[in-house]
KOLDO-788372 format. One record per residue (C-alpha): residue in one letter; x, y, z. Coordinates in steps of 0.02 Angstrom, whole numbers, plus 32768, in hexadecimal, padded with zeros to 4 digits. Layout:
KOLDO-788372
<res=A | X=X | Y=Y | Z=Z>;
...
end
This chain:
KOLDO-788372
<res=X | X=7DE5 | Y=7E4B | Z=7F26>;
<res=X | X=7DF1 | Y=7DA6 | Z=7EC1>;
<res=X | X=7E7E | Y=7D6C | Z=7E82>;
<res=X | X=7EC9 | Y=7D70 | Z=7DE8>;
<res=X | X=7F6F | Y=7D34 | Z=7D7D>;
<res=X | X=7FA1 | Y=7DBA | Z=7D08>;
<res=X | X=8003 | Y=7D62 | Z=7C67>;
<res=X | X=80AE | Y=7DCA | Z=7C35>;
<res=X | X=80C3 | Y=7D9E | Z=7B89>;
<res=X | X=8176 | Y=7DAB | Z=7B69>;
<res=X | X=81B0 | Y=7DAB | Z=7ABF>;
<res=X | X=8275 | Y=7D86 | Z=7A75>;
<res=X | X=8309 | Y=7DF1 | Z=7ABD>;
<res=X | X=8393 | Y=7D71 | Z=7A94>;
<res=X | X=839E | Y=7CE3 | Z=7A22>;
<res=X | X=842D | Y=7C6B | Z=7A10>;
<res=X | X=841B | Y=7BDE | Z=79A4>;
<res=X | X=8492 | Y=7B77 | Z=7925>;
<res=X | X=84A5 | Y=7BB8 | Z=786F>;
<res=X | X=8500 | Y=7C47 | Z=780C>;
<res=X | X=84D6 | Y=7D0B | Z=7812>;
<res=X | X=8444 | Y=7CFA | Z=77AD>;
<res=X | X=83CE | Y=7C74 | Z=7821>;
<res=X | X=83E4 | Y=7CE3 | Z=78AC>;
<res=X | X=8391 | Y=7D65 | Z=7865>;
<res=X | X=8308 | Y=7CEA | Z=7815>;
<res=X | X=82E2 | Y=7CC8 | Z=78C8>;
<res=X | X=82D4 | Y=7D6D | Z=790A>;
<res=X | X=8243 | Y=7D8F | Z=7880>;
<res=X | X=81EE | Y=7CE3 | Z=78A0>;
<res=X | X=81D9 | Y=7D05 | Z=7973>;
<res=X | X=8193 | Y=7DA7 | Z=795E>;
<res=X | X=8125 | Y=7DC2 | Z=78CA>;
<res=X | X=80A7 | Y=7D41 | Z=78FA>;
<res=X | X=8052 | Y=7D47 | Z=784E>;
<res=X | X=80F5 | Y=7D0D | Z=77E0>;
<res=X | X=813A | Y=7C54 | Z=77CC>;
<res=X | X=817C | Y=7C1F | Z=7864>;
<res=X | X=81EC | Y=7B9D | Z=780D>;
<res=X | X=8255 | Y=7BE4 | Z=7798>;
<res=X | X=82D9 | Y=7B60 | Z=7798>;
<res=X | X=831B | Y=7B82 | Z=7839>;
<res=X | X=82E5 | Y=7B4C | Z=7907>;
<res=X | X=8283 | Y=7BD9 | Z=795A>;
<res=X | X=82B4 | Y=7C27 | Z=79FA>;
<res=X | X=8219 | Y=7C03 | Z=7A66>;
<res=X | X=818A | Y=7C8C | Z=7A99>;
<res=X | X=8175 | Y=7C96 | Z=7B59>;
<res=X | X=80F2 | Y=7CCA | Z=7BBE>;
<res=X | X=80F5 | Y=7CCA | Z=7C88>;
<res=X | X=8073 | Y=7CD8 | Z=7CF9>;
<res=X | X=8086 | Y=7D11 | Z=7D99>;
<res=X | X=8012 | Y=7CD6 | Z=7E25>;
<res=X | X=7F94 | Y=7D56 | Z=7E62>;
<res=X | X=7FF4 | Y=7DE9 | Z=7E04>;
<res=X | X=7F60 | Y=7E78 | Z=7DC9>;
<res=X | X=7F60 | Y=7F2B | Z=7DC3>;
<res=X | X=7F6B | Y=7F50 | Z=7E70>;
<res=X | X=7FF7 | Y=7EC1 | Z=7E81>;
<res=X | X=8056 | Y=7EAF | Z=7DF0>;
<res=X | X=80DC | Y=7E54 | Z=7E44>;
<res=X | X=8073 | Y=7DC0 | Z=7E80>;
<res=X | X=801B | Y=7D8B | Z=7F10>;
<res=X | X=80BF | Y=7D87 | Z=7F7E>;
<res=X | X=80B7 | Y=7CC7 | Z=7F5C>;
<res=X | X=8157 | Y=7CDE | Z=7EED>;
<res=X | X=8109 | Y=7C52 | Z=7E64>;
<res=X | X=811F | Y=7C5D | Z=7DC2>;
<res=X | X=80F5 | Y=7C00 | Z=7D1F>;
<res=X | X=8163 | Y=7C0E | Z=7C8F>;
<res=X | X=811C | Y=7BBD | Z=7BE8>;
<res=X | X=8184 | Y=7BB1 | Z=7B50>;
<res=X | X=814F | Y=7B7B | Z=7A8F>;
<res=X | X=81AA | Y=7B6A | Z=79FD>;
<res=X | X=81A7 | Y=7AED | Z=7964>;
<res=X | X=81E0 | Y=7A2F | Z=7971>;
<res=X | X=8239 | Y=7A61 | Z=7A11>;
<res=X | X=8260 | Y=79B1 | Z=7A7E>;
<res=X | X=8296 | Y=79F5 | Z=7B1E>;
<res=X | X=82A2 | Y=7AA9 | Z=7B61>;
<res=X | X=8317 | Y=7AE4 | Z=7C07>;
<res=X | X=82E9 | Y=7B67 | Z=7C5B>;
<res=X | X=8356 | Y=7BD7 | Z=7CD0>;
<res=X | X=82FB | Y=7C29 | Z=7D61>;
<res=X | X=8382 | Y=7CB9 | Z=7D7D>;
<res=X | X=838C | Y=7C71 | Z=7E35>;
<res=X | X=8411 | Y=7BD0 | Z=7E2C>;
<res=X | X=8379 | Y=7B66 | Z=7E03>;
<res=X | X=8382 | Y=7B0B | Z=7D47>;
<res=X | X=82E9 | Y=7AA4 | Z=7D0D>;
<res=X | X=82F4 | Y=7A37 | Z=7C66>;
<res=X | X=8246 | Y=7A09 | Z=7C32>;
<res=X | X=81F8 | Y=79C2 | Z=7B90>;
<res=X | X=8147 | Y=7A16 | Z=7BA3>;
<res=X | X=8181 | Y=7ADD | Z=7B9C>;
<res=X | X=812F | Y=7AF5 | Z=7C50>;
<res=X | X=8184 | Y=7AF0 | Z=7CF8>;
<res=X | X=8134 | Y=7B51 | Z=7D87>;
<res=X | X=81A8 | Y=7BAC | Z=7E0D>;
<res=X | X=81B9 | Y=7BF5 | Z=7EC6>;
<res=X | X=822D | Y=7C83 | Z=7EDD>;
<res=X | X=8251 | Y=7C6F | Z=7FA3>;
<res=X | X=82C4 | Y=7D11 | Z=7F99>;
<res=X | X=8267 | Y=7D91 | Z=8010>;
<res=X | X=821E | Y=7E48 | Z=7FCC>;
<res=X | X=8216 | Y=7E70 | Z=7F18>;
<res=X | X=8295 | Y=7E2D | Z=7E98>;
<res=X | X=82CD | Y=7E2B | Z=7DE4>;
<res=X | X=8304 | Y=7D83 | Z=7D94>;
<res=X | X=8354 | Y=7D5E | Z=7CF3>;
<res=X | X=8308 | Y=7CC9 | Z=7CA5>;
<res=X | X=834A | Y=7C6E | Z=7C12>;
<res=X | X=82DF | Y=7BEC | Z=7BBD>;
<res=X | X=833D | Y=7B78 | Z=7B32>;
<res=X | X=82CE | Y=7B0A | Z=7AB5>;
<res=X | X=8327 | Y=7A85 | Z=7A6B>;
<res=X | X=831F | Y=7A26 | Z=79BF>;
<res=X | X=8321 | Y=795F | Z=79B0>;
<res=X | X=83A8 | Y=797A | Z=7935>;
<res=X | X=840E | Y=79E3 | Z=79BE>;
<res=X | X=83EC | Y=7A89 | Z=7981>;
<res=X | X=83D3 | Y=7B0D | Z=7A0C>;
<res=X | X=8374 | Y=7BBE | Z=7A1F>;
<res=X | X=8385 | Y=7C26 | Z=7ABD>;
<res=X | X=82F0 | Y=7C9F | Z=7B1C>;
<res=X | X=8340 | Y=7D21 | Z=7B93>;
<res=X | X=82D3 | Y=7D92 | Z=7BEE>;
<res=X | X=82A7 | Y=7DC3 | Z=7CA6>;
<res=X | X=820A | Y=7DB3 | Z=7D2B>;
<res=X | X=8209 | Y=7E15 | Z=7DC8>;
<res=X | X=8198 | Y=7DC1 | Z=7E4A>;
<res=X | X=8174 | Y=7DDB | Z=7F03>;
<res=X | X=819B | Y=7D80 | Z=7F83>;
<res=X | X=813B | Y=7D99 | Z=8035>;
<res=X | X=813F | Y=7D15 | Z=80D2>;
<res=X | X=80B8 | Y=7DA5 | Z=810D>;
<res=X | X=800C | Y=7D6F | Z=8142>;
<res=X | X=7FC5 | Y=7E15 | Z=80F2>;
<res=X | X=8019 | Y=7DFB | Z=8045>;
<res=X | X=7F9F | Y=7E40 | Z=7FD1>;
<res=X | X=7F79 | Y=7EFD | Z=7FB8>;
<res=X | X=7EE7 | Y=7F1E | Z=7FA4>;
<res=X | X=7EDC | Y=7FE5 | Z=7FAD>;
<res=X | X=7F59 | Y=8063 | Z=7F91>;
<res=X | X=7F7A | Y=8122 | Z=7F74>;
<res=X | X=8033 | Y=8137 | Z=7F31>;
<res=X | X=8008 | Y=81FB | Z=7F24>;
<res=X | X=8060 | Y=81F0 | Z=7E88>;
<res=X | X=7FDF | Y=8298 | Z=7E2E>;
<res=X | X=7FF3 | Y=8356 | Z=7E59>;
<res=X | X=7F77 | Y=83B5 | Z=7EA6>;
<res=X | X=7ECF | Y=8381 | Z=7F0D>;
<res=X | X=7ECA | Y=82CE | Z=7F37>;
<res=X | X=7E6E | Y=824F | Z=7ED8>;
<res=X | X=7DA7 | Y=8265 | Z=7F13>;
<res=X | X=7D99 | Y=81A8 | Z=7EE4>;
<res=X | X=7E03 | Y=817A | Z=7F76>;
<res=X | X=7DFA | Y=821C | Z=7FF2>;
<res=X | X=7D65 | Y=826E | Z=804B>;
<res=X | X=7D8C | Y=830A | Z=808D>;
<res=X | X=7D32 | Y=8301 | Z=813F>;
<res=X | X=7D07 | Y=83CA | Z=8162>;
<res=X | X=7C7B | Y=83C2 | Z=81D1>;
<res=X | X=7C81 | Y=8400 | Z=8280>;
<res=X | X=7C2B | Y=8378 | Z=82EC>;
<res=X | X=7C3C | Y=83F7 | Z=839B>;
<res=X | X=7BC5 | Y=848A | Z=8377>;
<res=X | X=7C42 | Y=84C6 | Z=82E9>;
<res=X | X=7CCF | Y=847F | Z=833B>;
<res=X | X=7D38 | Y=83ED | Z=8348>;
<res=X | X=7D54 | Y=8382 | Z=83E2>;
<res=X | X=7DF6 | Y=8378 | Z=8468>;
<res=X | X=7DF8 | Y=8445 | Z=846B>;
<res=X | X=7E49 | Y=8441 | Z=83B8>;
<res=X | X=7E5C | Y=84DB | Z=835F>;
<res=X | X=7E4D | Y=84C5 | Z=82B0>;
<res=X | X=7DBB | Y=84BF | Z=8218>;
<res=X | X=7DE9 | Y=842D | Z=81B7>;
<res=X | X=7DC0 | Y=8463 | Z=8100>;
<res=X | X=7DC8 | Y=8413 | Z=804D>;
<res=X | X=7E2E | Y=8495 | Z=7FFB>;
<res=X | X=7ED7 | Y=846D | Z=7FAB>;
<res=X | X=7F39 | Y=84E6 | Z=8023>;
<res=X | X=7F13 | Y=846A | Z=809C>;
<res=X | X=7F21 | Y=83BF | Z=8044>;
<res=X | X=7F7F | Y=83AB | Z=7F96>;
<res=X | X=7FDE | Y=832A | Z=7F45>;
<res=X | X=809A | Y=8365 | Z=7EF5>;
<res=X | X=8148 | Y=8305 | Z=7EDF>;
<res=X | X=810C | Y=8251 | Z=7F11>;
<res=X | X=80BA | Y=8280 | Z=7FB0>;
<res=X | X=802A | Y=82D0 | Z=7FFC>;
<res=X | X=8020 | Y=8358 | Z=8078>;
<res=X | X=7FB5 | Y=8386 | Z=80EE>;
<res=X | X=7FDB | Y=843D | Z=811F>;
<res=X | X=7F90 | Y=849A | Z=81C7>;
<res=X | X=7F8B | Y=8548 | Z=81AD>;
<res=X | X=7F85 | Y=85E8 | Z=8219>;
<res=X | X=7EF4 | Y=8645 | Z=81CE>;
<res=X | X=7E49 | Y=868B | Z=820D>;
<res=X | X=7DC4 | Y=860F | Z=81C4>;
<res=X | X=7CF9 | Y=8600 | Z=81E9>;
<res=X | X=7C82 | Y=8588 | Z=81C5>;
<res=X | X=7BF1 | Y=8544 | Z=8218>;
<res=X | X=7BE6 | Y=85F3 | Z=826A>;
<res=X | X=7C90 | Y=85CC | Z=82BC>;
<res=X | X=7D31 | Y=8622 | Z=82B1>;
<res=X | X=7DDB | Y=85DA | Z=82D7>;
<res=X | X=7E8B | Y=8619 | Z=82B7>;
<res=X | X=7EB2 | Y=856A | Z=8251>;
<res=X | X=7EA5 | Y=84F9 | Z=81BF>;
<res=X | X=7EE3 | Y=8443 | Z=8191>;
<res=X | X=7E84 | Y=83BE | Z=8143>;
<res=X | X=7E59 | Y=830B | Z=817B>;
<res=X | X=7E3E | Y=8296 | Z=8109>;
<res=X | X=7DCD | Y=81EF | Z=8106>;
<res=X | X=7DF6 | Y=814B | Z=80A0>;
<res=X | X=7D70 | Y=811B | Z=803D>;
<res=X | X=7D9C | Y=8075 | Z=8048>;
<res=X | X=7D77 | Y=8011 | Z=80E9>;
<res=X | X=7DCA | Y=7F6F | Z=8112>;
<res=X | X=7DB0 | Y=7EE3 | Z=81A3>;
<res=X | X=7E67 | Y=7EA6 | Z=81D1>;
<res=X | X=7F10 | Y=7EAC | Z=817A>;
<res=X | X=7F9D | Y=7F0C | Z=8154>;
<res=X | X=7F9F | Y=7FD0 | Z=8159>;
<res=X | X=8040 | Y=8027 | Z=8127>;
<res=X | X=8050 | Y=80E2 | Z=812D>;
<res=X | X=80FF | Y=8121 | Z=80FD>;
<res=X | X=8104 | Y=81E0 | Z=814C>;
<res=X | X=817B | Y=827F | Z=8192>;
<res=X | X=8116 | Y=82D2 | Z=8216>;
<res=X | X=8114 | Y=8389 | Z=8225>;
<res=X | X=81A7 | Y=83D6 | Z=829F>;
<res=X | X=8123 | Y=847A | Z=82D9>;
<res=X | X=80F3 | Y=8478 | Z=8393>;
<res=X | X=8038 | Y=8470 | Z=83B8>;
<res=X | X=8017 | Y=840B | Z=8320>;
<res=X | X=7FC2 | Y=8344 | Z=8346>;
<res=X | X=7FC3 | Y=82E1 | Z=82AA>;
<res=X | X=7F86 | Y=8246 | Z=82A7>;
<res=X | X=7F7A | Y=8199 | Z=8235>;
<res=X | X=7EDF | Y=814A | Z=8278>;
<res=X | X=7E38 | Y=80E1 | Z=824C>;
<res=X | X=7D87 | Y=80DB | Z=8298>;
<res=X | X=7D00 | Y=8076 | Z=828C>;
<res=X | X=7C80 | Y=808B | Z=81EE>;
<res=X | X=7C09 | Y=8089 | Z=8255>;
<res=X | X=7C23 | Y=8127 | Z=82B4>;
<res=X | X=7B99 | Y=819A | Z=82CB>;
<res=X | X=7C07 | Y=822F | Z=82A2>;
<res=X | X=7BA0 | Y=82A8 | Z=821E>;
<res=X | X=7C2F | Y=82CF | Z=818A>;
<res=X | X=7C75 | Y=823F | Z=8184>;
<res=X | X=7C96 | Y=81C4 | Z=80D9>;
<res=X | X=7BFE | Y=815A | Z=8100>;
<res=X | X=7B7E | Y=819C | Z=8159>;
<res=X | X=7B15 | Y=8108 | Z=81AA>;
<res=X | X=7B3D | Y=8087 | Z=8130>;
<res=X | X=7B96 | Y=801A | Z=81A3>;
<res=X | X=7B35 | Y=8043 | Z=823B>;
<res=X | X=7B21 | Y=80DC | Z=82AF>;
<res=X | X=7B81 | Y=80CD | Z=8362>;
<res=X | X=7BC5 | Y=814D | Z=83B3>;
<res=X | X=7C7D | Y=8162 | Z=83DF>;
<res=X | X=7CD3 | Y=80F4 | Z=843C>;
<res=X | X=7C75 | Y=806A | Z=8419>;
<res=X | X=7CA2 | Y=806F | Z=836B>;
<res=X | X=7D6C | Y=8059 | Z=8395>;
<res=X | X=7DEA | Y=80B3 | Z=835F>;
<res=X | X=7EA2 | Y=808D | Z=8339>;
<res=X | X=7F27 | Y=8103 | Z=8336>;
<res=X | X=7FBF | Y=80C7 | Z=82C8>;
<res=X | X=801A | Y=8170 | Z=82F1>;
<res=X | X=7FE9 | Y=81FA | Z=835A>;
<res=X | X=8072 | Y=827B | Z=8383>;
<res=X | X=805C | Y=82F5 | Z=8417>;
<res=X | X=8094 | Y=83D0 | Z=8402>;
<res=X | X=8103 | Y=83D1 | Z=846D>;
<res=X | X=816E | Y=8333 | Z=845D>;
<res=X | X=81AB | Y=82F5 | Z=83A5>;
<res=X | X=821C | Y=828D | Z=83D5>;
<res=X | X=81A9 | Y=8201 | Z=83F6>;
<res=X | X=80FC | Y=81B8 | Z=83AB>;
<res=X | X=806F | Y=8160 | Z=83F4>;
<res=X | X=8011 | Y=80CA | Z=83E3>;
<res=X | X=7F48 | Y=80CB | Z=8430>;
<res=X | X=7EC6 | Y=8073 | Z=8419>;
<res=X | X=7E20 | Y=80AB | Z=846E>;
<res=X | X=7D64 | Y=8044 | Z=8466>;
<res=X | X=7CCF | Y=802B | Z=84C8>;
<res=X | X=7CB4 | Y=7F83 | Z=8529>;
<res=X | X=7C47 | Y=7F2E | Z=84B5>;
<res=X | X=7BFB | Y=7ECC | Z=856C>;
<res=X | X=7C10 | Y=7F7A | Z=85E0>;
<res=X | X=7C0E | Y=800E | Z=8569>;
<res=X | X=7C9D | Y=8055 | Z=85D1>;
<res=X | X=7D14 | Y=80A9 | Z=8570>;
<res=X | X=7DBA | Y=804C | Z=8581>;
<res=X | X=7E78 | Y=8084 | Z=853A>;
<res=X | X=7F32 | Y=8036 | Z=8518>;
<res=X | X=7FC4 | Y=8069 | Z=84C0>;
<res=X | X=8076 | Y=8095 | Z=84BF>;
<res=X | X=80F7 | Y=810A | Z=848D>;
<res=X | X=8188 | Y=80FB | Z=842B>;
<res=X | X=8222 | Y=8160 | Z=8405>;
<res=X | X=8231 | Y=819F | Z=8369>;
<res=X | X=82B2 | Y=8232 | Z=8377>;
<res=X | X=82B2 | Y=823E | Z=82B4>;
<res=X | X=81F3 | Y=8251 | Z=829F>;
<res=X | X=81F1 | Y=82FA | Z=824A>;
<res=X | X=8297 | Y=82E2 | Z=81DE>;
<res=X | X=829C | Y=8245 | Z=8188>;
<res=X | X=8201 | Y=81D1 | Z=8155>;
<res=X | X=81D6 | Y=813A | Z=81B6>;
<res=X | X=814A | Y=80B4 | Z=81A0>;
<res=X | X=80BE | Y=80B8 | Z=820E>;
<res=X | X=8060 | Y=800D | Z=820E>;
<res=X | X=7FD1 | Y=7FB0 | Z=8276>;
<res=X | X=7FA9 | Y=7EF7 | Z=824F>;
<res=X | X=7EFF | Y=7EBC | Z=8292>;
<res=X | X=7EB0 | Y=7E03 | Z=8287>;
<res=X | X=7E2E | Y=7DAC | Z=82E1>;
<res=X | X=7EB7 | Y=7D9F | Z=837C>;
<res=X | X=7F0F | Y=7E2F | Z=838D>;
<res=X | X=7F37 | Y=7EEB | Z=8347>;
<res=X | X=7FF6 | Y=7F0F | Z=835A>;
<res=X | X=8035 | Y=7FB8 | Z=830E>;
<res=X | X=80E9 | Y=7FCC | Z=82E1>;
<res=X | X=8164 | Y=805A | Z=829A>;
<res=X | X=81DF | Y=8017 | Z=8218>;
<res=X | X=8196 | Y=7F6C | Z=8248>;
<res=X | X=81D6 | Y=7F94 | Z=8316>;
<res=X | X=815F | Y=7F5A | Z=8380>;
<res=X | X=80F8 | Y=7FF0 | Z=83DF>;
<res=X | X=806C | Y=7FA3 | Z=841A>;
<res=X | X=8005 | Y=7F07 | Z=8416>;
<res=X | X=7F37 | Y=7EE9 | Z=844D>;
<res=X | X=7EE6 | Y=7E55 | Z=8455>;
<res=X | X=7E59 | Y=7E4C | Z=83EB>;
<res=X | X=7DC5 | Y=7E07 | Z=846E>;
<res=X | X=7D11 | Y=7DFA | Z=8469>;
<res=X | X=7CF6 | Y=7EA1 | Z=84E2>;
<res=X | X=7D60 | Y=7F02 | Z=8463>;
<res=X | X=7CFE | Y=7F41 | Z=83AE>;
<res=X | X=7D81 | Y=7F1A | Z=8331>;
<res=X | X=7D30 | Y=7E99 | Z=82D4>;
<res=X | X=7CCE | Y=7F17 | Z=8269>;
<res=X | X=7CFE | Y=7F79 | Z=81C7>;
<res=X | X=7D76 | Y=801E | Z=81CE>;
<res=X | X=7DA2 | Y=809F | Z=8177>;
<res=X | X=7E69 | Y=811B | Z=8186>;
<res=X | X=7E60 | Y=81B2 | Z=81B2>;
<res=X | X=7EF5 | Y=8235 | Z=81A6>;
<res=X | X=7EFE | Y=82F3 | Z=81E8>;
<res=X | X=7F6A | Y=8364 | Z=8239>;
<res=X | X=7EFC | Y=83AE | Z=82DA>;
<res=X | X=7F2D | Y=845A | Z=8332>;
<res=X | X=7F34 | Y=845A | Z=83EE>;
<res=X | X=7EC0 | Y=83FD | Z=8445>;
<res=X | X=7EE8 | Y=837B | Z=84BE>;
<res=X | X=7F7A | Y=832D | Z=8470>;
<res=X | X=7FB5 | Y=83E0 | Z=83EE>;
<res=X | X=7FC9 | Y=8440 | Z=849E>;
<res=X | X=7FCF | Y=84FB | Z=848E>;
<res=X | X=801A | Y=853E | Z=83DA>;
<res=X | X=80B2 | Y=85A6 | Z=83C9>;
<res=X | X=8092 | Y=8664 | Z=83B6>;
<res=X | X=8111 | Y=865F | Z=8318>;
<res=X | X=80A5 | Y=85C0 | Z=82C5>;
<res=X | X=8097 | Y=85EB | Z=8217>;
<res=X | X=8069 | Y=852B | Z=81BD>;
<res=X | X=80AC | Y=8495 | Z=81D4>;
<res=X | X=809B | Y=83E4 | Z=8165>;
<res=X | X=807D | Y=833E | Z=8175>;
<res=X | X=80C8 | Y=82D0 | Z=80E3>;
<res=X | X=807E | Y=8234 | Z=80B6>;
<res=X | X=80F2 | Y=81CB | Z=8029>;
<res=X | X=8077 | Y=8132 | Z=800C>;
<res=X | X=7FC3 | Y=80D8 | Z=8069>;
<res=X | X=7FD1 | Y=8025 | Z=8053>;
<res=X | X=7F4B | Y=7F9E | Z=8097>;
<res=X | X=7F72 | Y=7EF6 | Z=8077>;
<res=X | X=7F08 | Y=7E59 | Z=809F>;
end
């Protein structure tokens, strides 16, 4: 994604300047009707405009750089002072000073900018600028899903992987069809959930007793940031899971085909941000499972984590990855860390992947009572 500075013009919410009743409403008129006299007899209140660096749709709080360029204009102005909103005053004659916020995470500022006459005469600017701040090395985002519409979840981002790869089944002994229908996958309230079901299903000549959905990113990504805010579901037998694989997987169904390549699994890799067993929620896991790129042998690390919460209260599941290591966290705890070497495959594109899986290896065996059970997903976030 290249980037970009987008320009907040910010026109007059207070102007103080010298004169009776009647100037100060003279210069109200002449800051924001462009097309009239800006004179009228009176000193202007300047027009600002600040740019903040890298700021764009996806990031209209800035690059996490926390600079910021605040211009001012107005007529036969000598000098101009500008207050940053953070202790930090600048007099300068040009109308430009340029700015780092070093206060971490996202804040609001209150700026004032003051032009002044050469006959003494004042005119005041007041307005704000909220800018982030990140000492991150995966500051940018560069693809998000705030699940923000109601009903089935934007196409443009999702693919809904239904496919059975396993002679109409899936693999691990899991139980389920995964389908596309919105009984299974929906957005509502901020959040999407992904719902297993207890219900007789066929397809592909196949017959199981249950549905959920797993969904594929349509976006793939080599290193950064991923940041999956979730509340798991509390039902035993169920296995979610927050995961990526390699694009190039071989797997028919998936987003992309053979368009990165066509290996089978391991040897694409796979990373599991969150996996959570049936039978104990009161912890998650952290795995991450390739083929030896020298050997072919299929290798395995991770860790667990307790997480007695998991099914009650959101938490942030996250996995940075660079050329020298993959570490994934939950609310930014360290669960697990893998160096990224030559004999591992995680130098190549991938792609997220979440579901909710029945049984299986990790599910176990499903209550007799299970009716449905949800896993809630508040925001995706990949940043680079």
């Amino acid at each position: 994604m290249s980037t970009r500075s987008l320009v907040l013009s910010i026109f007059l919410l207070t102007i103080g300047c010298e004169g009776g009743e009647d100037s100060g409403e003279a210069l109200r008129d002449s800051v924001l009707d462009e097309d009239s006299d800006t004179d009228h007899g009176a000193f202007s209140a300047p027009q600002v405009e600040i740019i903040i660096a890298g700021a764009d749709g996806l990031n209209p709080n800035g690059d996490g750089s926390g600079v910021v360029t605040v211009q001012a204009a107005t007529n036969e102005a000598v000098n101009y002072t500008f207050d940053l909103g953070d202790g930090t005053i600048v007099a300068d004659a040009s109308g430009e000073v340029e700015h780092t916020y070093t206060h971490e995470g996202t804040q609001t500022y209150i700026l004032a900018v003051t032009a002044e006459a050469e006959d003494g005469a004042q005119a005041t600017w007041t307005g704000s600028v909220t800018v982030r701040r990140s000492t991150s090395h995966h500051p940018r985002l560069v693809w998000a899903d705030e699940f923000d519409g109601d009903g089935a979840v934007d196409s443009e981002k999702w693919h809904h992987q239904v496919f059975a790869p396993s002679d109409g089944r899936w693999f691990n002994g899991e139980l389920q069809h995964y389908t596309d229908r919105v009984e299974n996958s929906f957005q509502s309230d901020g959040t999407l959930k992904i719902v297993a079901r207890k219900e007789s299903y066929t397809t592909q000549g196949v017959t199981l007793d249950y549905t959920s959905a797993r969904l594929n990113s349509r976006f793939i990504f080599t290193y950064g940031r991923v940041d999956v805010r979730a509340k798991l579901p509390v039902a035993g037998g169920t296995w979610p899971a927050i995961w990526t694989l390699g694009a190039n997987i071989n797997e028919p169904g998936n987003a992309f085909g053979d368009t990165y390549g066509s290996v089978s699994w391991p040897a694409c890799g796979e990373i599991d941000i969150m996996e959570q067993t049936g039978g104990d929620k009161a912890s998650t896991l952290a795995y991450f499972h390739w083929g030896n790129t020298e050997t072919s042998a299929y290798e395995t690390e991770g860790s667990a984590i307790s997480n007695p919460d998991s099914t009650d209260e959101f938490h942030i599941y996250s996995l940075v990855w660079d050329e020298a290591a993959m570490r994934i966290y939950v609310d930014d705890q360290l669960v697990h860390e893998l160096a990224n070497t030559v004999t591992r495959p995680y130098d190549n594109p991938h792609y997220l992947l979440l579901n909710i899986a029945m049984g299986g290896n990790l599910g176990g065996a499903v209550p007799g009572d299970f009716t449905d059970a949800t896993l809630e997903i508040d925001y995706v976030r990949v940043y680079q």
